[in-house]
C-alpha positions as CSV (number, residue, x, y, z in Angstrom):
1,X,0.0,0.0,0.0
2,X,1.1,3.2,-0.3
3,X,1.1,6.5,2.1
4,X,1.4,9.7,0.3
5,X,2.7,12.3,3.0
6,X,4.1,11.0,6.7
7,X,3.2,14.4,8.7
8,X,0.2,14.5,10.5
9,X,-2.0,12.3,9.1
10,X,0.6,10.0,7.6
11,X,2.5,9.7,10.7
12,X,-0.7,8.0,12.7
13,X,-1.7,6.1,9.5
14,X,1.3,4.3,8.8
15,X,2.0,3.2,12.8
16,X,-1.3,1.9,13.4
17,X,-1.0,-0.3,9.9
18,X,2.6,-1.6,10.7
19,X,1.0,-2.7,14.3
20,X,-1.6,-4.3,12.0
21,X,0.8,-6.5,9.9
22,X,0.4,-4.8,6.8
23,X,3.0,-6.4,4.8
24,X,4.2,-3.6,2.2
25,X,4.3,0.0,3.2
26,X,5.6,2.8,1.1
27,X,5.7,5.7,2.6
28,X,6.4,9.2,-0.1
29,X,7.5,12.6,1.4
30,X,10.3,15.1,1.1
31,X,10.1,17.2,4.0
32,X,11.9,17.0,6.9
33,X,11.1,16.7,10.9
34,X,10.3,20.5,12.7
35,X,9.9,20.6,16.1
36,X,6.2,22.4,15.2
37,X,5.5,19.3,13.9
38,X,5.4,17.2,17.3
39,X,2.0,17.5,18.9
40,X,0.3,16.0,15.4
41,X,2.8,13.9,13.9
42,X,3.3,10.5,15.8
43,X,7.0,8.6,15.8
44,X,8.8,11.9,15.2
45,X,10.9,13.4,18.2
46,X,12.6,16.7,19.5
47,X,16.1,15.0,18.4
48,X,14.7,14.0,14.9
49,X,13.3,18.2,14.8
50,X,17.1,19.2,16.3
51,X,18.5,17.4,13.6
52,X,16.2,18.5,10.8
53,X,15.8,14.5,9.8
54,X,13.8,13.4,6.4
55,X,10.3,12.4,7.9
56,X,10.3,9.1,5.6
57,X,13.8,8.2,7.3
58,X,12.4,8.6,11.2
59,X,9.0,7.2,9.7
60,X,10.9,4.1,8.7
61,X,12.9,3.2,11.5
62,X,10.0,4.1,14.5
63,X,8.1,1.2,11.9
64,X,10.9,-1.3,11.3
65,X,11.2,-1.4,15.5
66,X,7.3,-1.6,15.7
67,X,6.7,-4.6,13.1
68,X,10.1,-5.6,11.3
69,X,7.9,-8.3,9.3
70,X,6.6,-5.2,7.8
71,X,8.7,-4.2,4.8
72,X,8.9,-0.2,4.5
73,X,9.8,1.0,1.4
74,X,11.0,5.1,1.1
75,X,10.7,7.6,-1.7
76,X,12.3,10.7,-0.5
77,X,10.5,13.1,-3.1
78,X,7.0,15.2,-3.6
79,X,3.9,13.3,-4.7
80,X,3.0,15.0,-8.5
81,X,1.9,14.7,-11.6
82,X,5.1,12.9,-13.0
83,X,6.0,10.4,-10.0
84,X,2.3,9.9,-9.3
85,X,1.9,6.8,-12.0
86,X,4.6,5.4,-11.1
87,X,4.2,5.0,-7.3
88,X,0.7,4.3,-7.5
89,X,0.5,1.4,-10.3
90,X,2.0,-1.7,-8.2
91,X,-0.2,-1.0,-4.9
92,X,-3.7,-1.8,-3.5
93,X,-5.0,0.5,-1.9
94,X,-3.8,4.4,-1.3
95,X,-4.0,6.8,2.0
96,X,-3.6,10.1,2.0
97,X,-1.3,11.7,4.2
98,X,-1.4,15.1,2.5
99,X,-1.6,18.8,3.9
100,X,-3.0,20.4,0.4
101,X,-6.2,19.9,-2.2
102,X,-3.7,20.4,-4.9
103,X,-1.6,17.1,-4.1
104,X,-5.2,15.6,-3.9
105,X,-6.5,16.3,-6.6
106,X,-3.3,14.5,-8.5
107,X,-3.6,11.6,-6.5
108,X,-7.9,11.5,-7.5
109,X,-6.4,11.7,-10.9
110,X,-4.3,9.4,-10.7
111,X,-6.2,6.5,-8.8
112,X,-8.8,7.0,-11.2
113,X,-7.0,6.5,-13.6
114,X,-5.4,3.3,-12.6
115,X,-8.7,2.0,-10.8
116,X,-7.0,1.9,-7.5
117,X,-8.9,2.6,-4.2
118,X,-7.9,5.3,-2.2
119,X,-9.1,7.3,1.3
120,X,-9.2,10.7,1.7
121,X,-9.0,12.3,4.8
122,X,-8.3,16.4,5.7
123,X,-8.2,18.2,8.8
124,X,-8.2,21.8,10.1
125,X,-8.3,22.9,13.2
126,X,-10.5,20.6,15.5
127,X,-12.8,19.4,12.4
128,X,-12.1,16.6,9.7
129,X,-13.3,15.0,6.8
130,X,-13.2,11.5,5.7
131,X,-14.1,9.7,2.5
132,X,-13.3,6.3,1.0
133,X,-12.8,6.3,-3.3
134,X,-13.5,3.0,-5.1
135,X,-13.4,3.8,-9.0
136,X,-16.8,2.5,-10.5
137,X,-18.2,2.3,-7.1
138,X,-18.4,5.3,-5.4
139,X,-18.3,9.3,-6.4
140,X,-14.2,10.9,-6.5
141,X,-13.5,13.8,-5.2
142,X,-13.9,15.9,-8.2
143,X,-17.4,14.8,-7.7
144,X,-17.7,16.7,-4.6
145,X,-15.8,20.1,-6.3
146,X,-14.5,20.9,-9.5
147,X,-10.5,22.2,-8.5
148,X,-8.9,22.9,-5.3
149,X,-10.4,25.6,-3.2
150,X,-9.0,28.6,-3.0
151,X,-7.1,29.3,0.0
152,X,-7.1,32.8,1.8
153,X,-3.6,33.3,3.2
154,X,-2.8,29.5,3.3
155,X,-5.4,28.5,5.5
156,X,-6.5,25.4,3.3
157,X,-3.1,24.2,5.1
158,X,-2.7,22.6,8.5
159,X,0.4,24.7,9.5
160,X,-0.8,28.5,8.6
161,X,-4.2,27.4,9.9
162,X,-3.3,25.3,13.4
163,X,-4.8,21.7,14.2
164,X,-5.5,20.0,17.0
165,X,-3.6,16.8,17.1
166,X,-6.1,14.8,18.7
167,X,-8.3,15.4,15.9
168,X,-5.6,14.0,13.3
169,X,-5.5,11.0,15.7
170,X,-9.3,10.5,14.9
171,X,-8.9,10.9,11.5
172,X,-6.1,8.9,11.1
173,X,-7.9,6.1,13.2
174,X,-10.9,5.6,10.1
175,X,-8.9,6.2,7.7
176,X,-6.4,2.7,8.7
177,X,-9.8,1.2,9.3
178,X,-10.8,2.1,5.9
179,X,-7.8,0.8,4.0
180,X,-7.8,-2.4,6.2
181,X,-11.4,-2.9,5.0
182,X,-9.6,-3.2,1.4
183,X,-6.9,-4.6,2.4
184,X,-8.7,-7.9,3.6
185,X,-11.2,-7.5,1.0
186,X,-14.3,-6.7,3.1
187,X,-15.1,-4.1,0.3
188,X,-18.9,-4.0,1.2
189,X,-18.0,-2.6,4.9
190,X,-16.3,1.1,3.3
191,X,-17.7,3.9,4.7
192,X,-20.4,5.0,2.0
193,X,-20.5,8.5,3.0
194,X,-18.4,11.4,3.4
195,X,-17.7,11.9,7.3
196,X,-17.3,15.1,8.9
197,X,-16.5,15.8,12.6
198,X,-15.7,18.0,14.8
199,X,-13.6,16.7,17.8
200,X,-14.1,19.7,19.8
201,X,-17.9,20.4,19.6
202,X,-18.0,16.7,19.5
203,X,-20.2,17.0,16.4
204,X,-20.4,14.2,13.8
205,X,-22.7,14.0,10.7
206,X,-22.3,11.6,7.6
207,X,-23.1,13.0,3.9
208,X,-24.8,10.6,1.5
209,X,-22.2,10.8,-1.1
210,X,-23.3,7.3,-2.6
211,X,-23.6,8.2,-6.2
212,X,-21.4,9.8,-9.1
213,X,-21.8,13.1,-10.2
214,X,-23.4,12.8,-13.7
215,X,-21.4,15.0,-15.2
216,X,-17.9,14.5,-13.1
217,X,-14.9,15.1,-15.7
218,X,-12.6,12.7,-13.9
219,X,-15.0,9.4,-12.6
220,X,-17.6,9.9,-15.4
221,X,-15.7,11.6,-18.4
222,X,-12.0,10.4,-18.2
223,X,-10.4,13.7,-18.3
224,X,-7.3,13.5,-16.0
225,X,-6.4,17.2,-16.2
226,X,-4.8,17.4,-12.7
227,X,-2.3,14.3,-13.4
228,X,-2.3,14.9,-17.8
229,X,0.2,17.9,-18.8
């Protein structure tokens, strides 16, 4: 399986399925470990921030000393349009760890494209969102919005905007759930809606997303414009 970003989200994901016994993880991100990263980001320490170490490489060896049947692979590099093929085409199923719609929006291409599976998950602040893709089964996320929203000052992004780290932990938590469901093939237990909470109002509502958007460019139409130059 693969893990597209090990910050926040990412972080949580891949620890909780290495303690499951998934048996191939790769895990893609180029940033490295800041000590503002710590109270959302599981595995990562003060002396991996002090030493400005790749989040992939901490990622890896927190994993390999949880589960070392569990073989980790790393790509030290950015999720896009040119890699985006490449990393997704041998896996079954594909989490996303990301902090931005536009990396999204690639990877919706891109699974798509390829027919692979793949759960969506954002947060901000204390509130989240959670869906689970299946091409041919389910609506994508361009049937939810045509193109990335647009982002006042950054705020579509976890760091200019703040979030509560407990509230990743959630997230992360149905997300691993979602991905085992494919994983063992228990495709009829996905989550058919698109979940949104709020972990500090303790508010949580599910949107019937159960059917394509009749006119969706990607899921419907074929037009990968986000992963196509």
């Amino acid at each position: 399986m693969l893990i597209v970003g090990v910050g926040g989200l990412g972080s949580w994901v891949s620890e909780l399925l290495a303690r499951a016994g998934v048996g191939r993880i790769r895990l893609v991100d180029d940033d490295s470990v800041e000590i503002t990263n710590i109270h959302r980001q599981a595995m990562y320490t003060e002396s991996d921030a002090a030493a400005r170490k790749p989040k992939i490489d901490a990622a890896a060896q927190r994993l390999r000393e949880i589960n070392g049947n569990v073989h980790i692979e790393t790509m030290c590099t950015r999720f896009d349009r040119l890699n985006a093929e490449r990393l997704v085409q041998d896996v079954d199923v594909v989490v996303d760890g990301t902090d931005n719609f536009e990396t999204r929006f690639i990877l919706n291409d891109c699974a798509m494209k390829l027919s692979k599976p793949w759960v969506f998950a954002g947060v901000l602040g204390t509130k989240a969102q959670m869906m689970t893709i299946v091409p041919g089964k389910t609506p994508c996320l361009r049937c939810l919005m045509d193109a990335p929203p647009a982002c006042d000052g950054g705020n579509c992004r976890c760091g200019p905007g703040g979030v509560l780290g407990a509230a990743v932990a959630i997230a992360a938590s149905f997300e691993a759930t979602e991905a085992l469901k494919i994983l063992s093939g228990r495709m009829d237990r996905i989550n058919p809606y698109l979940l949104v909470f709020d972990a500090w109002t303790n508010s949580i509502k599910q949107i019937d997303v159960s059917t394509p958007r009749a006119d969706c460019p990607c899921c419907v139409h074929k037009d990968f414009e986000f992963l196509d130059p």
